[in-house]
Residue, then its C-alpha position, 0 to 999 in steps of 0.5 A: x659070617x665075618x661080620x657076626x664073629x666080629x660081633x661077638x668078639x666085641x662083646x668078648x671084650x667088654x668088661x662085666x661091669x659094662x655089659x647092661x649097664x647104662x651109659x653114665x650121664x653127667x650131672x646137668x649144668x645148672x645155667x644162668x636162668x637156674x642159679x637165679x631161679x634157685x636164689x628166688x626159690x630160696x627166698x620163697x621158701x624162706x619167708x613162707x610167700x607165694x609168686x604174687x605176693x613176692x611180684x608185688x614186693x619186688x615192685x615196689x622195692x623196683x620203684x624205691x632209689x635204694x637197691x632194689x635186692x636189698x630194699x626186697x629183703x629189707x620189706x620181706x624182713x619188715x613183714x608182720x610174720x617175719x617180726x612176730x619170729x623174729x621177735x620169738x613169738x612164735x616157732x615158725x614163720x608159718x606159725x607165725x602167720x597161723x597166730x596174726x591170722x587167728x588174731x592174737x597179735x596187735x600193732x600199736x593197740x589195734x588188731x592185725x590179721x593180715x601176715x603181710x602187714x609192713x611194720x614202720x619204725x616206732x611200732x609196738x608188735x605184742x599178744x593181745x591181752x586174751x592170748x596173753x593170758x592163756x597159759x597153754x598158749x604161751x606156754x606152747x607157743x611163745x616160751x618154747x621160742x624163747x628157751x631155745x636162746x634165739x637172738x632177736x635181731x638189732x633193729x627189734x627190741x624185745x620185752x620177754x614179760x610183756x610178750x611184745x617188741x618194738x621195731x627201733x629201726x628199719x632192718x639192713x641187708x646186715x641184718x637178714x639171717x638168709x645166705x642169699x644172692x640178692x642180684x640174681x633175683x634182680x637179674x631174674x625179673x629184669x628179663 
């Protein structure tokens, strides 16, 4: 009997606020693995690529004498869709992988469709002449990008009438626009 009074007692005591009521949790710390996961995911997403696609260029930026995060974010910059938005045009990344894919876009005068295509120095990206001359699709496409005053990086050269830009340079970790931590990604796969 002793032990039930005690009971109720102890109920007594405990405020409204804590009668039913859940115990707290503290927010989980985010560990080592996780920080480095989240870098690599933001890049992911970022640059619109999947797992294989990203394996592959962390590969070959492993096997390059340069650092290996930077030479990852350098090759993600020189894909063809990253140049077609940076270039603007077009509005989105993913946009510009619908545009190379549907083939609109040509390199130095041949017809890319592949977004993962590497641009090298001295190359010539533009609209090919049958989508330069739809009024709907530059009008929809590219002069929306352009009002929106976005500056094109310094190792691309932009023409706004001739709907095209030249690579002038390879682009340095300077140069890429993402706030990410490129060591943690290394880290990541060095496992």
């Amino acid at each position: 009997m002793a032990a039930m009074e005690k009971k109720t007692r102890d109920l007594d005591r405990k405020t409204d606020d804590q009668k039913g009521a859940q115990p707290q949790k503290r927010a989980a710390k985010v560990t080592e693995y996780g920080r480095q996961l989240q870098e690599k995911q933001k890049v992911k997403e970022a640059y619109g690529v999947r797992e294989n696609q990203f394996k592959r260029f962390f590969e070959i930026a492993a096997r390059s004498r340069e650092a290996t995060g930077e030479t990852l974010l350098t090759l993600l910059e020189r894909r063809l869709d990253n140049v077609v938005y940076r270039l603007r045009l077009s509005t989105t990344r993913r946009q510009a992988r619908q545009v190379i894919v549907h083939g609109h876009m040509l390199v130095n005068g041949v017809r890319v469709t592949s977004p993962s295509y590497l641009v090298h120095v001295g190359d010539v990206v533009h609209l090919a002449t049958r989508s330069s001359e739809s009024e709907t699709f530059v009008k929809t496409v590219i002069e929306k990008r352009a009002a929106a005053n976005v500056k094109v990086p310094e190792w691309l050269e932009h023409d706004r009438k001739a709907h095209s830009g030249r690579v002038i340079r390879f682009p340095v970790r300077a140069d890429v626009s993402i706030q990410v931590n490129e060591n943690f990604i290394v880290e990541l796969y060095s496992k």
